[in-house]
N, C-alpha and C positions, 0 to 999 in steps of 0.2 A: 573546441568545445569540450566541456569538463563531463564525466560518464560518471555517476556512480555504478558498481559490478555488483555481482552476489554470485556466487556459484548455483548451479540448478542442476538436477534429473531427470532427465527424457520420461516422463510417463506413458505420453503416449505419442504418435506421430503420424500425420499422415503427408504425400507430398505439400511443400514449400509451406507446411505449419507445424507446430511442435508442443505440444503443453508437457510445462515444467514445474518442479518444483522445488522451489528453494531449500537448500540445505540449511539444517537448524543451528548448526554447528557454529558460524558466524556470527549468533546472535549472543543475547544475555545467556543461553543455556550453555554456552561455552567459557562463561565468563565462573571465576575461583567465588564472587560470591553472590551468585546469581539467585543462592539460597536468604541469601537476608536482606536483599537489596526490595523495594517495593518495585523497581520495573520489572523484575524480574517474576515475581510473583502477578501482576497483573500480565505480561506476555504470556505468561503459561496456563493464568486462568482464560483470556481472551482469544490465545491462539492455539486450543488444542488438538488444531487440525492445521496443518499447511496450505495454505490458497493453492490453486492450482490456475497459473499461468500462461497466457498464449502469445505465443512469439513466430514470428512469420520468420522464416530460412529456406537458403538457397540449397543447403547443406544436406546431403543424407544422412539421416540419423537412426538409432534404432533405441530402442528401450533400455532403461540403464546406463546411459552415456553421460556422461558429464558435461555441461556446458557452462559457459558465462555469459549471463545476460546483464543489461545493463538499463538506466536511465538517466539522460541527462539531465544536469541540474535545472538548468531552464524548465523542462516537465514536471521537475521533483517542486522548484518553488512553484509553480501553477496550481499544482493540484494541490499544496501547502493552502498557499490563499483560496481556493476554491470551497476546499473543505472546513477553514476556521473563518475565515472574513464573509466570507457572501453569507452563510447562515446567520452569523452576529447582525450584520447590518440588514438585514430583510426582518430581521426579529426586531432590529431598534426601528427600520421605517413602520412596520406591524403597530406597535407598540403610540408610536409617534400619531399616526393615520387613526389608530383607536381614538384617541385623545381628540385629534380634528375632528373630529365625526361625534362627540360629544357621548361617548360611551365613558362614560363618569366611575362607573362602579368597579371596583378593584379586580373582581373577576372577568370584567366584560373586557380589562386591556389584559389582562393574564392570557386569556382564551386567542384576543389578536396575533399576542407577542409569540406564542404555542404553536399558530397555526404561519404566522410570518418565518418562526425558525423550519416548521416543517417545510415550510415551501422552500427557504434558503434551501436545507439538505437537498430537494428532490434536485432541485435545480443543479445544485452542486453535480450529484450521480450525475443528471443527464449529461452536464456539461464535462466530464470527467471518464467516461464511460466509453470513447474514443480510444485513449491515452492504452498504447501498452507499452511493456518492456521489449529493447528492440534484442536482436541477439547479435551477441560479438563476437562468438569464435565457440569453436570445441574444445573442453581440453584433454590433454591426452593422457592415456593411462599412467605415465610419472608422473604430470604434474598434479593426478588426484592420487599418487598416493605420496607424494613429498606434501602436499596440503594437509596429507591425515596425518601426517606423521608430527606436525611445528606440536609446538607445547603450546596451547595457550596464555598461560601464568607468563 
């Protein structure tokens, strides 16, 4: 089975759980032109605070430690489709249902198709809302600083 990683920091911990946070360093803000790039500038407007993450471990941990967490692919496309396809299609049945139901007026399937996406989304969270990142290992003080040290470019 295929993992995608990310490096993470112990924030906090208590036994057999751990919330982390992902290091930024992997992302576009490590990338040479992450100043002119549009992903680049919508991650920084969108994500100007790091999520903070719960991961279940066997492992004693303490604050500040480096870890690698992971998600397999199989999860990663789940929650892919979950979060783009169920809301599109609950907006097109919405939309569709308005129309059967003889709501004619251009606002009154507006308002359907509105309320069919919101429901997509809720349904998406709940259904998605299970899903964490599992944890893979610790890593040790050389390999977070042979990590700091690679060049990006």
């Amino acid at each position: 089975m295929s993992r995608i990683t990310q490096e993470a920091e112990v924030i906090a911990c208590q036994p057999g759980l751990a919330w982390v946070r992902p290091c930024a360093r992997e992302g576009c803000s490590s990338c040479s032109l992450s100043g002119a790039c549009g992903q680049g500038l919508i991650s920084r407007w969108l994500l100007k605070r790091q999520p903070l993450l719960q991961v279940s471990t066997c492992e004693q941990l303490v604050v500040g430690d480096r870890v690698q967490v992971g998600v397999s692919t199989a999860t990663l496309n789940r929650a892919a489709w979950l979060q783009f396809a169920l809301p599109l299609l609950t907006l097109l049945v919405a939309a569709i249902l308005a129309e059967y139901l003889a709501f004619s007026a251009s606002w009154q399937q507006l308002i359907f198709a509105a309320l069919g996406l919101l429901g997509g989304l809720a349904v998406a969270r709940f259904l998605a809302g299970n899903s964490r990142p599992e944890f893979v290992r610790k890593l040790t003080s050389r390999e977070v600083s042979l990590q700091g040290s690679e060049d990006p470019s």
